[in-house]
MOPAC internal coordinates of N, CA, C and O (Angstrom, degrees):
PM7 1SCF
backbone

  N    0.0000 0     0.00 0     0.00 0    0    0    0
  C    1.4564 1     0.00 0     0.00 0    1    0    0
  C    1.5207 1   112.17 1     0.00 0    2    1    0
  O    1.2310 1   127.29 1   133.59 1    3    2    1
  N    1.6164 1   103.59 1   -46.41 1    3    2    1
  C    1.7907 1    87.55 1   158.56 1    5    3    2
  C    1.3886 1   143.59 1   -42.91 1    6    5    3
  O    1.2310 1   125.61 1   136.12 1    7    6    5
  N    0.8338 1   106.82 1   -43.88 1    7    6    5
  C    1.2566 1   126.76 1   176.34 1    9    7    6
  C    1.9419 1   125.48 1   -63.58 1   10    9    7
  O    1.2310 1   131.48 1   141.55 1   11   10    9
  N    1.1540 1    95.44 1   -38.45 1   11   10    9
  C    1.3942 1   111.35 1   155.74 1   13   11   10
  C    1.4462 1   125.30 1   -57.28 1   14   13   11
  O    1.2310 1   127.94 1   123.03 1   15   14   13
  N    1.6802 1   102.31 1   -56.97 1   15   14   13
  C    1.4059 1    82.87 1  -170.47 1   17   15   14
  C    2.1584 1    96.77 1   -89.03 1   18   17   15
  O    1.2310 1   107.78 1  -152.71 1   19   18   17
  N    0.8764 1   140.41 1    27.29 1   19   18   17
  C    1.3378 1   148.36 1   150.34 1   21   19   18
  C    1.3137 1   124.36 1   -71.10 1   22   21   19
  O    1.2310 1   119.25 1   156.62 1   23   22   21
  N    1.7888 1   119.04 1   -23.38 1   23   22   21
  C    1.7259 1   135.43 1   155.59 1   25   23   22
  C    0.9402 1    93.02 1   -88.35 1   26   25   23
  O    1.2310 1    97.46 1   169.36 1   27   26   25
  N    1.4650 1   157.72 1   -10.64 1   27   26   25
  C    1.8171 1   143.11 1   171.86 1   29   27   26
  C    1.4135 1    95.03 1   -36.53 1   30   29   27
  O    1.2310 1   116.85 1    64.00 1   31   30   29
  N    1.2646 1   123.60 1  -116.00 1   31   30   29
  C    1.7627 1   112.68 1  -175.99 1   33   31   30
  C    1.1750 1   114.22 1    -4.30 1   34   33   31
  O    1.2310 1   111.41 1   119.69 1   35   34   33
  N    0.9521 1   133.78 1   -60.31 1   35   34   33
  C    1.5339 1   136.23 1  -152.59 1   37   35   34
  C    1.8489 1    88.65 1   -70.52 1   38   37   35
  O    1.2310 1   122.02 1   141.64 1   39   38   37
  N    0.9389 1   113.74 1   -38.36 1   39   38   37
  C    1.3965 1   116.83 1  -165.45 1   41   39   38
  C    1.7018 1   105.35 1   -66.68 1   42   41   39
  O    1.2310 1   131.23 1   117.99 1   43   42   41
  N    1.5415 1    95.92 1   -62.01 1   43   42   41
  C    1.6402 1    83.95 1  -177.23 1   45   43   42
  C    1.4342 1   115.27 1   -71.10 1   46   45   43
  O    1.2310 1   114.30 1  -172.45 1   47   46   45
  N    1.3260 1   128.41 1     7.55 1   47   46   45
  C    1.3785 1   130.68 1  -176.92 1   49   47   46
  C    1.9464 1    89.84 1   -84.98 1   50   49   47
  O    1.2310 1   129.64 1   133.46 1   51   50   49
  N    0.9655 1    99.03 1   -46.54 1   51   50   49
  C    1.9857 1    96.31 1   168.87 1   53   51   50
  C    1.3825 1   124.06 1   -48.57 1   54   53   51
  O    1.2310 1   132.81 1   142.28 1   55   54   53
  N    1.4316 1    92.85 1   -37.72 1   55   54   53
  C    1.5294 1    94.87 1  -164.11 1   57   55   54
  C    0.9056 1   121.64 1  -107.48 1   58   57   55
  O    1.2310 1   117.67 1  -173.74 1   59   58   57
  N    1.6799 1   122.03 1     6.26 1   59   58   57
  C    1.0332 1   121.04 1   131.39 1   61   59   58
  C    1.4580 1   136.64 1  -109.47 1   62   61   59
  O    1.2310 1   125.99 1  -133.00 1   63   62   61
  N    1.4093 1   106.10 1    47.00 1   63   62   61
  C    1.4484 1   101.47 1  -175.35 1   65   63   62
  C    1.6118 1    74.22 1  -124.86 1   66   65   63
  O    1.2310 1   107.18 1   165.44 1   67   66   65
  N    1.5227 1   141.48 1   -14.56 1   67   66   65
  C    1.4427 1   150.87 1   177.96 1   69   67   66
  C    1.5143 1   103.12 1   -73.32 1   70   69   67
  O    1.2310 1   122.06 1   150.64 1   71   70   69
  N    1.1747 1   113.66 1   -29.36 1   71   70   69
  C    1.4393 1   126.80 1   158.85 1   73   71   70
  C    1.7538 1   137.58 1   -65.35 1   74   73   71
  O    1.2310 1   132.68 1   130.76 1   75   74   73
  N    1.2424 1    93.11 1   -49.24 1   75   74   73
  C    1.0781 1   105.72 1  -176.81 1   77   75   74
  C    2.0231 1   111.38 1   -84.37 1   78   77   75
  O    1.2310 1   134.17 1   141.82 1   79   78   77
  N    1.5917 1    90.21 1   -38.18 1   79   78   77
  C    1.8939 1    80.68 1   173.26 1   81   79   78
  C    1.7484 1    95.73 1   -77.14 1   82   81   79
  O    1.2310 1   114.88 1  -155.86 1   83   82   81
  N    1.2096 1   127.31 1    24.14 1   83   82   81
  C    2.1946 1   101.30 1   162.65 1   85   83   82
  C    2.0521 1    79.27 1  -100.97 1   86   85   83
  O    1.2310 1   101.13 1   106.03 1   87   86   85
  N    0.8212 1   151.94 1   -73.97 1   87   86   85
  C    1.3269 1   156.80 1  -150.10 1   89   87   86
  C    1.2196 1   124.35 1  -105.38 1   90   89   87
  O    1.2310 1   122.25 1  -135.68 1   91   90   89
  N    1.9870 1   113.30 1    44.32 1   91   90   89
  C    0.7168 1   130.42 1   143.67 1   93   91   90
  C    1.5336 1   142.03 1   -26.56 1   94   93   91
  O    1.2310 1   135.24 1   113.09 1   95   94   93
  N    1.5014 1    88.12 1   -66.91 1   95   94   93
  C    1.7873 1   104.27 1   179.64 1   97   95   94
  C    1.4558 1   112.30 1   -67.33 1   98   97   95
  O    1.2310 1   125.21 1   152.03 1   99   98   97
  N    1.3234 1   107.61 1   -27.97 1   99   98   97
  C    1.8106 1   109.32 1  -179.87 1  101   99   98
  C    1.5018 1   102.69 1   -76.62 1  102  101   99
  O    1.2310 1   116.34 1   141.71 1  103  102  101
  N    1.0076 1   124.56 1   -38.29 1  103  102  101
  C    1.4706 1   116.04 1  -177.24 1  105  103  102
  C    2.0198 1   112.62 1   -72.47 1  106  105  103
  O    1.2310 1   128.77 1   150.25 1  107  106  105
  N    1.3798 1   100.70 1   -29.75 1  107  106  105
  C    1.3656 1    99.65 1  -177.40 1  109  107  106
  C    1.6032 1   113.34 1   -77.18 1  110  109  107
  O    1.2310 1   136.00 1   144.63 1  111  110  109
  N    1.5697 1    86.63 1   -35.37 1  111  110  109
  C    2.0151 1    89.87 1   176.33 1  113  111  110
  C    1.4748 1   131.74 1   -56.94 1  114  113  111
  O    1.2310 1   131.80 1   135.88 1  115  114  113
  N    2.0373 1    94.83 1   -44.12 1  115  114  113
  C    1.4715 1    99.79 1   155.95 1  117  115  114
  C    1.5334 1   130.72 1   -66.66 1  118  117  115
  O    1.2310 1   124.03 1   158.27 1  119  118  117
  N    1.2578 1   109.86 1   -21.73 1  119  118  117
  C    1.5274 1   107.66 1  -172.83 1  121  119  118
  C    2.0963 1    91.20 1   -72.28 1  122  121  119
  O    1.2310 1   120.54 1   131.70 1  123  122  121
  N    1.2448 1   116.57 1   -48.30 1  123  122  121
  C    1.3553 1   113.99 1  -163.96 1  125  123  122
  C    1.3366 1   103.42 1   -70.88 1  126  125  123
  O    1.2310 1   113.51 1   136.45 1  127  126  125
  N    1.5942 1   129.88 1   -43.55 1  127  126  125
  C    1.1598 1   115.39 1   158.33 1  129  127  126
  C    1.2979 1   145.54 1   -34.74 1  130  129  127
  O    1.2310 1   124.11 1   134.00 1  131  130  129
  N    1.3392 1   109.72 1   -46.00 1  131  130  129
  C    1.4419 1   110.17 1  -164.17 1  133  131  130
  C    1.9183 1    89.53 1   -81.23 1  134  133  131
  O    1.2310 1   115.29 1   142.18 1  135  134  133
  N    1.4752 1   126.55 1   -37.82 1  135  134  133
  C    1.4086 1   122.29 1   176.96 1  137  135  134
  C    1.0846 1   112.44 1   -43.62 1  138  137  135
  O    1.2310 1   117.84 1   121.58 1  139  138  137
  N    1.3636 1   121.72 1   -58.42 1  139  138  137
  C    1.8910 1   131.84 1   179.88 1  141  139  138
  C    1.7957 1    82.05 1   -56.71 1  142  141  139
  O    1.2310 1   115.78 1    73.81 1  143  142  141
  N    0.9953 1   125.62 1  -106.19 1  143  142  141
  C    1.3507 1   113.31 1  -149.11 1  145  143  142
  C    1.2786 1   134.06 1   -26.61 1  146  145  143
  O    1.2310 1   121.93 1   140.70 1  147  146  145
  N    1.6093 1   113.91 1   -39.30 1  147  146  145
  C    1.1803 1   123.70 1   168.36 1  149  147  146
  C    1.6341 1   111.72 1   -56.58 1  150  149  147
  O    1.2310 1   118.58 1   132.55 1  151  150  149
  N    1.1174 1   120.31 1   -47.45 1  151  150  149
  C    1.6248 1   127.03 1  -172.13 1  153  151  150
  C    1.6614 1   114.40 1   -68.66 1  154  153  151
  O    1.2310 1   131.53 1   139.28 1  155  154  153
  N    1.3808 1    95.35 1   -40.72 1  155  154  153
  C    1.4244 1    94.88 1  -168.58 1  157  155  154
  C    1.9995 1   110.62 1  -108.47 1  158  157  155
  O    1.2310 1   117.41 1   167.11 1  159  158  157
  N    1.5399 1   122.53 1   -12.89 1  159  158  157
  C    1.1606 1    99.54 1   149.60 1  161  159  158
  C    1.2922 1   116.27 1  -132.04 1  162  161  159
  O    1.2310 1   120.83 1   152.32 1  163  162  161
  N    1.1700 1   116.01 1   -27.68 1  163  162  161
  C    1.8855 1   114.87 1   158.17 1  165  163  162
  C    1.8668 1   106.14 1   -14.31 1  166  165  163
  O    1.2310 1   134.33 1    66.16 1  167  166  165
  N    1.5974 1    89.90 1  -113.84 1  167  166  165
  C    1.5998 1    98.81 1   165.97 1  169  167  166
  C    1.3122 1   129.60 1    -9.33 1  170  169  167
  O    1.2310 1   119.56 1   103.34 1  171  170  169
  N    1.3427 1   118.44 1   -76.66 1  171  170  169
  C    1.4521 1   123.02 1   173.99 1  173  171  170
  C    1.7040 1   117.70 1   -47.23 1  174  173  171
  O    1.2310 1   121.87 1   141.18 1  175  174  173
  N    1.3266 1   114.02 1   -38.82 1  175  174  173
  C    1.5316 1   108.56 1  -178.50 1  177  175  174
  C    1.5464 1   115.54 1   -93.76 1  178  177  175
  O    1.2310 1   115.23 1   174.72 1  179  178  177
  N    1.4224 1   126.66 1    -5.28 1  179  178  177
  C    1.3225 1   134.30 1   142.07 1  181  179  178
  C    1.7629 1   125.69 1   -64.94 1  182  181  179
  O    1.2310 1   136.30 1   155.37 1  183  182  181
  N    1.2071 1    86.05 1   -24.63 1  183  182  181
  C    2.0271 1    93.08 1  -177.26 1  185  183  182
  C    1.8413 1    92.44 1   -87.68 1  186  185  183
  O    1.2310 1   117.52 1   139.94 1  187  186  185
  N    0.7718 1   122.33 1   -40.06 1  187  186  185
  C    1.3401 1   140.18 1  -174.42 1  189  187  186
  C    1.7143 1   105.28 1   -57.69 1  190  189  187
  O    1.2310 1   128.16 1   115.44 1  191  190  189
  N    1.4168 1   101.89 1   -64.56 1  191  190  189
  C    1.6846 1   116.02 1   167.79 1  193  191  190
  C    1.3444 1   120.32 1   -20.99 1  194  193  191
  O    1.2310 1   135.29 1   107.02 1  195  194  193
  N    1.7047 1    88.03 1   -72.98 1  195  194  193
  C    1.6133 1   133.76 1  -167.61 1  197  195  194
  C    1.9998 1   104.87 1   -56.74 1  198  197  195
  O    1.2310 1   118.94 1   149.60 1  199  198  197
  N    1.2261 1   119.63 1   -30.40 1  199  198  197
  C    1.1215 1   131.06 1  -168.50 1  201  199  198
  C    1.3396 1    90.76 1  -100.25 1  202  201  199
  O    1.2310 1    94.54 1   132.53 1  203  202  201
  N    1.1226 1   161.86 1   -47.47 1  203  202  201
  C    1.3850 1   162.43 1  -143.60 1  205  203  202
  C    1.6264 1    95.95 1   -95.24 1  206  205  203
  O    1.2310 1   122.68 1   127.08 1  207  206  205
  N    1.3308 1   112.46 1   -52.92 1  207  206  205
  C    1.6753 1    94.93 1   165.50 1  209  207  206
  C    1.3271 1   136.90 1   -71.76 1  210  209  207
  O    1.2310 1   129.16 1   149.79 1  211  210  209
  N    1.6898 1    99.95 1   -30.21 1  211  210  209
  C    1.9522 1    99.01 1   169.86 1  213  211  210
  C    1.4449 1   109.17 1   -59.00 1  214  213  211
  O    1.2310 1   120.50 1   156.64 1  215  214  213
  N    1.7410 1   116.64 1   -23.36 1  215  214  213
  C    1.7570 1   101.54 1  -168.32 1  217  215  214
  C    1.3817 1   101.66 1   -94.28 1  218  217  215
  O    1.2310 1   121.57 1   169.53 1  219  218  217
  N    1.3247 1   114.59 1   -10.47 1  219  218  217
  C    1.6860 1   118.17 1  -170.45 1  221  219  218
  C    1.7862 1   101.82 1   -70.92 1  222  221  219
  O    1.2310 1   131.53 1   131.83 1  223  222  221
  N    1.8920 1    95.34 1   -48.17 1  223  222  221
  C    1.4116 1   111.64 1  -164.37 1  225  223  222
  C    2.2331 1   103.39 1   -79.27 1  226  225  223
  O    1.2310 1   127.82 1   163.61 1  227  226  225
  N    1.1441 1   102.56 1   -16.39 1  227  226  225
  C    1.4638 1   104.14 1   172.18 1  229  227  226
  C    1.5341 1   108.63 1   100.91 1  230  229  227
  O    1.2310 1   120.20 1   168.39 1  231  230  229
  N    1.2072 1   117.23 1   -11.61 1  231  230  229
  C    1.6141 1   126.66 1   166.62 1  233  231  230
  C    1.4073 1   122.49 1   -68.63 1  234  233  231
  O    1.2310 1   131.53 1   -64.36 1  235  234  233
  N    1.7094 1    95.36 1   115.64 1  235  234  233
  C    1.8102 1    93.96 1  -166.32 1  237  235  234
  C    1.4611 1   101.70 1   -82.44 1  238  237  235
  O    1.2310 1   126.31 1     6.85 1  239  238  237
  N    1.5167 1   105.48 1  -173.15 1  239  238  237
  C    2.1551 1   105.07 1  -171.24 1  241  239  238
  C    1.2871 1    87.86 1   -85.67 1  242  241  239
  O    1.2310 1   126.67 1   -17.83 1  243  242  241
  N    1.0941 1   104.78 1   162.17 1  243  242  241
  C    1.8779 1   119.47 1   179.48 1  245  243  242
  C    1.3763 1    91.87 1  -112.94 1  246  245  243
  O    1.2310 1   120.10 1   180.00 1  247  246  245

């Protein structure tokens, strides 16, 4: 019985890596998703924001 629970770690390191290869692609799609979104309209419509008040407020870009 020692010995058993001494592969515990080892175990859930299986079982979730037994996990993770069925829902692989969902985890990679969201990870690439949320990057593209962040990069391409996140960012851009905050820089966008951010510039609309320095010209509103009269503060040029440094």
């Amino acid at each position: 019985m020692v010995r058993k629970k001494a592969n515990r770690p080892f175990g859930l390191i299986f079982k979730y890596l037994r996990e993770f290869s069925k829902f692989w692609f969902e985890y990679i799609s969201v990870f690439i998703g949320t990057t593209l979104a962040i990069t391409f309209v996140i960012i851009p419509l905050l820089e966008s924001i951010s510039g609309l008040i320095m010209r509103l407020s009269g503060i040029p870009f440094l």
